[in-house]
N, C-alpha and C positions, 0 to 999 in steps of 0.2 A: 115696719121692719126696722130693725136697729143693726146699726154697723158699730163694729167696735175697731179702734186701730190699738196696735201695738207697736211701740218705739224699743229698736235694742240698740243697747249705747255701749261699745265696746270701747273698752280700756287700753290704749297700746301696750302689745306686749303680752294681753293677758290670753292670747291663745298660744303661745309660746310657755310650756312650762318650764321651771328655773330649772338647770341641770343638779343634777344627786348624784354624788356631791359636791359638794362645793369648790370643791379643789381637787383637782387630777394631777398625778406626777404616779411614781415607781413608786413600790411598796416594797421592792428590794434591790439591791444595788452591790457588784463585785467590783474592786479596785484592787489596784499592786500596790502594795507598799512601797512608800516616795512617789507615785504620781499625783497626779489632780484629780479630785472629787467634785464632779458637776454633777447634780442633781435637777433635772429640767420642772419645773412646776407651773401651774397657771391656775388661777382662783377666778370664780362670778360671787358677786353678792348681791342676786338676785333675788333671793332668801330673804334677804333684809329690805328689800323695797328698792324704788328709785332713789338714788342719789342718799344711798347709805357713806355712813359714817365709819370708815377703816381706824379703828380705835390700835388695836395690836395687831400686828405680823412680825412673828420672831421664828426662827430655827433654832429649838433646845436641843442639845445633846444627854439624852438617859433621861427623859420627861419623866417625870413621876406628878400625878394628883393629888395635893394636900387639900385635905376634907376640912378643918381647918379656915384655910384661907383661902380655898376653894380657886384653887392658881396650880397650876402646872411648876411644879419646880425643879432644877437641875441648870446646865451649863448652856448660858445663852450664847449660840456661834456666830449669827447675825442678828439685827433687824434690819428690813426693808421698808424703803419707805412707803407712806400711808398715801398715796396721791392717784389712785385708780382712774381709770378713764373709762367711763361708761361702764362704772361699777363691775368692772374686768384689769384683771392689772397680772406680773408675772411676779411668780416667785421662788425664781432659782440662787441655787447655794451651790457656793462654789468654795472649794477648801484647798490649799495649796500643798502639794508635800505630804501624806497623810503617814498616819502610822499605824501601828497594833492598837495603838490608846486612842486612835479615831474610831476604830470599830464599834458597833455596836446600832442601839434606836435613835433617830434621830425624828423629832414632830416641829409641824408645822404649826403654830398658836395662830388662829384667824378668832377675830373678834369684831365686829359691823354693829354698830347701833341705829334703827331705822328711824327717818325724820317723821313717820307718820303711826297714828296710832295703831293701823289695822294691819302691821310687820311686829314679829316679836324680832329681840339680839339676836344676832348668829353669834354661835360659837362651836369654832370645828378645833379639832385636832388631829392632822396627816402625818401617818406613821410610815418610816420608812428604814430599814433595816439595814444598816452597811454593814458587808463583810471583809476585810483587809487583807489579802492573800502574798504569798509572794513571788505568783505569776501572773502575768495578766489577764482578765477573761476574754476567752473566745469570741470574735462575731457571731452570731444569730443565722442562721440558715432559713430560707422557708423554701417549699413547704414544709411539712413533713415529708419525711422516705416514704417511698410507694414505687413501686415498680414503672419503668417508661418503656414507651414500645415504637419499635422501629415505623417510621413514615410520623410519628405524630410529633410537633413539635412541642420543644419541652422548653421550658423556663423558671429560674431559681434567681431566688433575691437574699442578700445577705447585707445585715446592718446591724448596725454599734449606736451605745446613747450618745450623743455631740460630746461631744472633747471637749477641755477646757481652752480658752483663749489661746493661743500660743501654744497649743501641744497638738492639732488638726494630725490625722493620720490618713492613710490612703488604704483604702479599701482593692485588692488585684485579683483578681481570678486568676489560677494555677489549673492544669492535669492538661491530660491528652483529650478531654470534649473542646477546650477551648481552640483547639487547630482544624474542628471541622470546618471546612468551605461553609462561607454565608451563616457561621455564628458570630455575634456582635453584642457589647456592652455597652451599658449605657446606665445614667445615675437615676436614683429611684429613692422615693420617699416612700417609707411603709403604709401603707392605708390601715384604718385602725384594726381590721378586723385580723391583719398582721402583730401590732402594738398598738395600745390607745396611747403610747408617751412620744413624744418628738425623737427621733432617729435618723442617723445619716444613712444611706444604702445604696445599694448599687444594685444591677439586676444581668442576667446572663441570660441568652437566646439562642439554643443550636439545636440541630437533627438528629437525635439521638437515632445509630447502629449498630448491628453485633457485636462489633469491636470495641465498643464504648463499654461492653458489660464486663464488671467487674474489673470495674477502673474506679478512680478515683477523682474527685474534682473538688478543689480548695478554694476556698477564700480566705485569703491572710488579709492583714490587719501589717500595711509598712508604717513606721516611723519617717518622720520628717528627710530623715539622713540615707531613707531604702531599705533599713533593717528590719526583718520583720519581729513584729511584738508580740502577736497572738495567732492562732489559725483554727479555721473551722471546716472540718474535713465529711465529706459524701462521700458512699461508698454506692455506686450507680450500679442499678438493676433495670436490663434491657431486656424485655422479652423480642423477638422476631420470625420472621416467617420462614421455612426450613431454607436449607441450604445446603450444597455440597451432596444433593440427591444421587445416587449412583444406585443400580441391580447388580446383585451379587449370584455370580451361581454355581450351586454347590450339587456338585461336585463339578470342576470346571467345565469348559466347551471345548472338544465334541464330547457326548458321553453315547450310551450305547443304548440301544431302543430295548424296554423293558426296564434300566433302570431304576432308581426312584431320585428325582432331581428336585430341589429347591431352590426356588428365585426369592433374592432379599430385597427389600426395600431400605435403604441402608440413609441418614439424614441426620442433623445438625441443627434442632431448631429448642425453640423457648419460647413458650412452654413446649414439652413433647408434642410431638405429632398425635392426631387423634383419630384420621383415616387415612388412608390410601387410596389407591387408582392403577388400576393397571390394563396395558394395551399389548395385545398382539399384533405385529405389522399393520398396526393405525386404528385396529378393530377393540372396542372396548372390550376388556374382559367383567363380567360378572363376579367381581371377588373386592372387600374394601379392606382385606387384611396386609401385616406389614411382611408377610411371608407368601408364596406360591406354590404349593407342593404339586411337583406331577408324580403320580404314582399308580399305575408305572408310565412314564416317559415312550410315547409315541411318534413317528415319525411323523402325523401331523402338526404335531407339535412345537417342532422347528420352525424357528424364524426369528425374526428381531423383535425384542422385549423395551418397555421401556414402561416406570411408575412415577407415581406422582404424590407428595406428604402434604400433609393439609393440617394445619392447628388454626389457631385462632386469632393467628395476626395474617398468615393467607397461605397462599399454596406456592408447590415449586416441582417441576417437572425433571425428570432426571433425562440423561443420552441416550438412544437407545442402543441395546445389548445384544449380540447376535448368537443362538443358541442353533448347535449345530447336532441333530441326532444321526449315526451312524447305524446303518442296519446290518444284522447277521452277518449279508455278505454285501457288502461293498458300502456307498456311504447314500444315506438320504440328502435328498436336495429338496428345501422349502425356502427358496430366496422370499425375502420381500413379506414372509410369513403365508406363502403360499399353502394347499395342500400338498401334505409330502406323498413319492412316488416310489415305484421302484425304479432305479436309475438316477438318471439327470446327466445336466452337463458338466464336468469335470473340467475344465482347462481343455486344453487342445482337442483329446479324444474325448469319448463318450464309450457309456458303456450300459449293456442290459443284460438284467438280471430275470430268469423265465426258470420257476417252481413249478413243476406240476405232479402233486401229490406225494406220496413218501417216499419215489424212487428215483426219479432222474430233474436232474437240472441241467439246462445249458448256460452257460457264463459267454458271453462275445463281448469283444474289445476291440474297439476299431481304430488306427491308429496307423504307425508306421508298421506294425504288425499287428495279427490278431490271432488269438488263440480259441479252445473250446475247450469245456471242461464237462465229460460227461460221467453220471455216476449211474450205471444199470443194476439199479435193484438194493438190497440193502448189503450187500458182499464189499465190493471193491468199486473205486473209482480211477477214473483215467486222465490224465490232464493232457493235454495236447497241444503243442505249442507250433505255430506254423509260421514260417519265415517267406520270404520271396522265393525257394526253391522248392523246400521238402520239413515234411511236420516232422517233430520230434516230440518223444513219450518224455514226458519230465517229471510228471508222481505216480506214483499207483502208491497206492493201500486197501486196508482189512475192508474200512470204514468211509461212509460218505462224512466226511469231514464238518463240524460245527462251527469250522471259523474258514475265514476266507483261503483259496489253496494258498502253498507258497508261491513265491514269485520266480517264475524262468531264469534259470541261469542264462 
């Protein structure tokens, strides 16, 4: 039997692949005319082996390739020097005062020659675009706009490229979110998947609520002296869960038994509401519309009403509503959502109402007085009003009357 061994000899470094490419910085850049132009950069020449050879690093202005001479030609603004440290070094440009005639391409010439045979030369060229305005540009906002929803906390980051030496600016948050209770700022580096280039920033933490929506929240950009320079404005979108639930009833309370009555579900939310809920004196009703139609309007009917709006950030219960049906003759009583009766209690007195059939009713009211009201047959009816001494005739007519008699002189 034969054993074989295998040796594996790693290289340091060489599970580590060299980053692509070689040199990271902005690929476009906004300045005001007369300020400072910093452009943040950093180079590896790892590409060219260990302990490569920084032959050129220049910043041209308007690079052009001559074929030729096989050289990048135009207006050299710096060189940097060639003294890398673990074949990593920086390479930012900084230009004082700029103008119209600063604008334009501006590259970075990296040239490395490797001390070993099995590295070919690097040679890069980073292209980077100034444009020269004659206001300043906006801080950066993140995230993108998206909608936020009340109970969930929210958080926004805002940042600028580094300032030149001696021009540092301060980053402030502005609107009415930054006065919520238990919101807070604090300073914040972008992570790259915000910016891959170096950036100063700042970040904001509060609870966004209804009132919050359709406001506004800024990040300026002050100057040294307070003045602000630039600003970068959100315009905030809060959805929340209804509010300000109330029952509407149309035609209002008391209405008349037979009617036809609608109960509203009446709310305030964002997004719109998307069902309903509704109770009769604490008893669920079977219905998830944002309307309740009784049709027609019974004296069971009667009682305290109350709904409830439901979207997709949560629900919200409204007060409840007291819906009062009056019958024919005299008034229904369905406290508490009771079933309704003939009679009930009225305040002080009490009174009952006795139907029987198409010809006579008796009406009794019990009270400091009490009267009767009789109707014999479909001819004429009698009212009769009786005091502590002696009754007295108070209506006659043709007809047994459809609405309640009139009242005793």
């Amino acid at each position: 039997m034969r054993f074989f061994v295998v040796f594996f000899f790693l290289i340091p470094g060489s599970l580590s692949p060299c980053p692509d490419p070689p040199v990271t910085g902005p690929k476009e850049m906004v300045v005001k005319s007369g300020s400072c132009l910093y452009i943040s950069c950093r180079y590896d020449l790892c590409q060219a082996g260990p302990d490569a050879q920084l032959t050129q690093l220049d910043w041209i202005h308007r690079p052009d390739y001559d074929q030729e001479s096989r050289k990048f030609l135009g207006r050299t603004v710096s060189q940097l020097p060639k003294s890398p440290e673990d074949n990593r070094g920086g390479c930012d440009l900084t230009l004082p005062h700029v103008g119209p005639q600063n604008a334009g391409k501006y590259g970075l010439r990296l040239v490395a020659k490797p001390k070993r045979r099995n590295h070919k030369e690097l040679l890069w060229m980073h292209h980077v675009f100034v444009n020269v305005t004659d206001t300043a540009p906006a801080p950066h906002l993140w995230p993108p706009p998206a909608p936020l929803a009340q109970g969930r906390r929210a958080t926004f980051g805002c940042w600028v490229p580094p300032a030149c030496p001696g021009e540092a600016g301060t980053l402030v948050w502005e609107g009415p979110a930054t006065k919520t209770p238990g919101a807070f700022k604090e300073d914040w580096t972008p992570p790259a998947n915000v910016t891959p280039h170096p950036a100063v920033g700042t970040r904001f933490t509060f609870d966004p609520f209804w009132y919050h929506d359709e406001t506004r929240l800024n990040c300026t950009l002050q100057g040294a002296d307070g003045r602000t320079i630039s600003r970068a404005s959100r315009l905030l979108r809060v959805d929340h869960a209804p509010r300000d639930v109330v029952v509407e009833v149309t035609p209002p309370s008391p209405v008349r038994e037979g009617e036809e009555v609608t109960l509203s579900c009446r709310d305030s939310a964002k997004p719109p509401s998307e069902t309903y809920s509704w109770s009769l004196g604490g008893q669920v009703l079977p219905h998830s519309g944002a309307q309740l139609l009784l049709k027609p309007v019974r004296g069971e009917d009667g009682g305290s009403y109350s709904c409830g709006a439901t979207n997709a950030v949560g629900t919200a219960q409204s007060r409840p509503v007291q819906l009062e049906v009056h019958c024919e003759w005299g008034k229904m009583a369905a406290p508490g959502g009771a079933r309704g009766r003939r009679g009930g209690l009225t305040g002080p007195y009490w009174s009952l109402l006795v139907h029987s059939g198409p010809y006579w009713s008796v009406l009794v009211h019990s009270g400091l007085y009490w009267s009767v009201l009789v109707c014999t047959g479909p001819s004429w009816p009698v009212v009769v009003r009786t005091g502590p001494y002696w009754p007295t005739v108070v209506y006659t007519g043709p007809y047994c009357p459809s609405q309640p008699p009139p009242t005793a002189p």
